[in-house]
C-alpha positions in Angstrom: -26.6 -3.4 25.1 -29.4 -0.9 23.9 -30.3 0.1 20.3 -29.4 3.4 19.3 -30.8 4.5 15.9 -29.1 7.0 13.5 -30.1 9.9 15.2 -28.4 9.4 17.9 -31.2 8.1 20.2 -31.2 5.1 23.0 -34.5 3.3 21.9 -34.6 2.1 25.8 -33.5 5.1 28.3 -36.2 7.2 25.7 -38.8 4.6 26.3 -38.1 5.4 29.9 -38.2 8.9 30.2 -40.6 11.2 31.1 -43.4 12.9 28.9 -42.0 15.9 29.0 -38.3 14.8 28.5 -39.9 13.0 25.4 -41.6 16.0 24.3 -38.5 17.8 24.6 -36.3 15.2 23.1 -39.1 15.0 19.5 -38.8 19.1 19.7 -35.3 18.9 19.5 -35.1 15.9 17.2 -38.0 18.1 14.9 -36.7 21.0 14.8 -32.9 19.9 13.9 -34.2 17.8 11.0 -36.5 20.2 9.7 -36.2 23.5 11.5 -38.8 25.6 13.8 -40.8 26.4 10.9 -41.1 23.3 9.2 -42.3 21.0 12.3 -46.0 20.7 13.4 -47.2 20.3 16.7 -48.1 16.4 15.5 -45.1 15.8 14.4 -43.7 16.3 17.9 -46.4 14.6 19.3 -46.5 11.4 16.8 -42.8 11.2 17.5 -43.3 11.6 21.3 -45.7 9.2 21.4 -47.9 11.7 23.1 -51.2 13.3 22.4 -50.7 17.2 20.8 -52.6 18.8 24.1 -50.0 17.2 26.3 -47.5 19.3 24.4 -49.6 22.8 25.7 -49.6 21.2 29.1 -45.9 20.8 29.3 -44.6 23.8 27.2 -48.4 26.0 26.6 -46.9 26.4 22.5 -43.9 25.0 19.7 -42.5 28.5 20.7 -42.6 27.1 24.7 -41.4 23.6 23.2 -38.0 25.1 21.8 -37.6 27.3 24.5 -37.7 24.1 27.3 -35.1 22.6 23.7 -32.9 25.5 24.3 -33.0 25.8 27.7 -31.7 22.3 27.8 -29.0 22.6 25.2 -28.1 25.6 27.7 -27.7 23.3 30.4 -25.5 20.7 28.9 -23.2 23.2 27.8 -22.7 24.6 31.7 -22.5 20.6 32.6 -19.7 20.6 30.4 -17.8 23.3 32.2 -19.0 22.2 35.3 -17.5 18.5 34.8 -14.4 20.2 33.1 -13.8 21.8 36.8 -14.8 18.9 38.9 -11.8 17.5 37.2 -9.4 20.4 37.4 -6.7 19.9 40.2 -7.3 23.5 40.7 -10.6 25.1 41.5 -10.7 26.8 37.4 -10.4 24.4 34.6 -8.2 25.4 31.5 -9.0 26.6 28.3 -7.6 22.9 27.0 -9.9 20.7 29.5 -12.9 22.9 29.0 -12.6 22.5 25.4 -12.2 19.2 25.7 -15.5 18.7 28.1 -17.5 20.7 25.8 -16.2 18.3 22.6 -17.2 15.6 24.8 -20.7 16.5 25.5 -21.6 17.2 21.9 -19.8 14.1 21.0 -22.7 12.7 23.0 -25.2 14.5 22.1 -25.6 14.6 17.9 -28.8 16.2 18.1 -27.8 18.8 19.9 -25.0 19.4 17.0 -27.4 19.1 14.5 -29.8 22.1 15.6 -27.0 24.1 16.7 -26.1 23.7 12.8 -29.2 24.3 11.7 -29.5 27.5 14.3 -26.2 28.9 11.9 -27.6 28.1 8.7 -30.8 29.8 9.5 -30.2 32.6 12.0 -33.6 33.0 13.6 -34.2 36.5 14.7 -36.6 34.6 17.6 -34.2 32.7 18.6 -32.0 32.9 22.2 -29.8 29.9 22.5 -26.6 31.7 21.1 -27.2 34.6 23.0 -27.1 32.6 26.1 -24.3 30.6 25.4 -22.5 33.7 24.8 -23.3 34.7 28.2 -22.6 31.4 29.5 -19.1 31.7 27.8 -18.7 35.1 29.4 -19.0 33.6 32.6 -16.4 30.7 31.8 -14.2 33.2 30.2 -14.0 35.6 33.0 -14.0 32.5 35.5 -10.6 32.2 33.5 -9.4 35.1 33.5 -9.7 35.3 37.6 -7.8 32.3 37.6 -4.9 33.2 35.5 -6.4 30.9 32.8 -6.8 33.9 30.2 -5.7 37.1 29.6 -7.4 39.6 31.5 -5.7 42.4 28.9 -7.7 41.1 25.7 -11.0 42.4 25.5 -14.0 39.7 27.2 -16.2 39.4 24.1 -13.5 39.0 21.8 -12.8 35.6 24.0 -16.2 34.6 23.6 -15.9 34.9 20.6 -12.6 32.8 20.4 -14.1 30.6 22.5 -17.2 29.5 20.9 -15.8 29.4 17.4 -12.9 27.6 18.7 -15.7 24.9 20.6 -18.5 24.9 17.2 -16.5 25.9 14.2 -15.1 22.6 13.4 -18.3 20.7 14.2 -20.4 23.1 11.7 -17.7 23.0 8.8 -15.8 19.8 9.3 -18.9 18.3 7.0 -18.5 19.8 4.3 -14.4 18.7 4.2 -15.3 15.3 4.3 -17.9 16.2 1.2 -15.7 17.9 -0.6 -13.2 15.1 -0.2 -16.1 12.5 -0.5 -16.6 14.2 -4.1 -13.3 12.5 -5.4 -13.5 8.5 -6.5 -11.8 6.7 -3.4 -8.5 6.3 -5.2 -8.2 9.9 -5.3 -8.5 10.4 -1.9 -6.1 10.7 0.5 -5.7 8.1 3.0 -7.4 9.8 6.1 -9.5 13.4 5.6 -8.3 16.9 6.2 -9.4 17.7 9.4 -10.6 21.5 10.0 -9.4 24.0 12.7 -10.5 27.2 12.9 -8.9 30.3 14.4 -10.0 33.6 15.4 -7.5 36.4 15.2 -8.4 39.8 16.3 -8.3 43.2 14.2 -5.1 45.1 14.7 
């Protein structure tokens, strides 16, 4: 059995990987912790266990580092729906089993959770990743729609939007439920936590 320390990192399969995976990997670990502003260059590579020029080599700048970050991120999330189809007995996974593919993946992947969290909170104006995963949801939702999985009478974007509060709404608030209930002495809690679902319903 590998370590794994509390951010969510094998200590072996990192020691492993390439030095651009583990650029990548210190970017994203960086920037969720302390966000694009607040990391240095040597903090990446200190944590990378690289030297700093090897960072320009791989990704030319931090602003090249996030992007290779994002691009990544990006690439889990069509894995996800790519997985969710594999195991579809029809050729279009559901809205239930891509859901559940996508929970999956960011079960995996804490980091990831955390800058996407952070990528809320902040709302860099620099920033792509939620503009491409709303066109990657486009793509799933109209993938959907050809196969009967959605409506094809509600309007596309307001099913990305559905969709990707309905897939991160719950992992950005849920937190703060469990503090809120965590803000009680433990006798005063109730036996398990409130857990959070979101909804999105659409002006009539």
């Amino acid at each position: 059995m590998t370590a794994t320390d509390d951010t969510g990192f094998d200590e072996a399969a990192h020691d492993d990987l390439t030095s651009r995976a583990r650029i990548r990997n210190a970017a994203l670990h960086q920037f969720a912790a302390k966000g694009f502003a607040g990391t240095p260059l040597r903090a990446i590579a200190s944590e990378a266990g690289v030297a700093v020029g090897l960072i320009g080599h791989y990704f030319r700048s931090k602003e090249g580092a996030r992007e290779g970050v994002e691009q990544w991120i990006v690439g889990l999330f069509a894995a996800a729906l790519e997985r969710a189809d594999s195991q579809s007995d029809g050729r279009v996974a559901d809205v239930a089993a891509r859901d559940a593919s996508v929970a999956a993946m960011l079960n995996d992947n804490p980091l990831v959770v955390d800058y996407l969290r952070r990528q809320v909170l902040e709302l860099p104006t620099d920033g792509k990743l939620i503009s491409r995963l709303a066109s990657l949801s486009l793509e799933s939702v109209e993938a959907m729609r050809n196969a009967g999985h959605a409506s094809a009478s509600r309007h596309p974007v307001e099913q990305v939007v559905t969709a990707m509060v309905r897939q991160l709404g719950r992992l950005f608030l849920q937190p703060l439920v469990d503090q809120i209930v965590d803000a009680f002495p433990e006798d005063e809690q109730p036996t398990k936590h409130p857990e959070l679902r979101v909804e999105v319903k659409t002006a009539q």
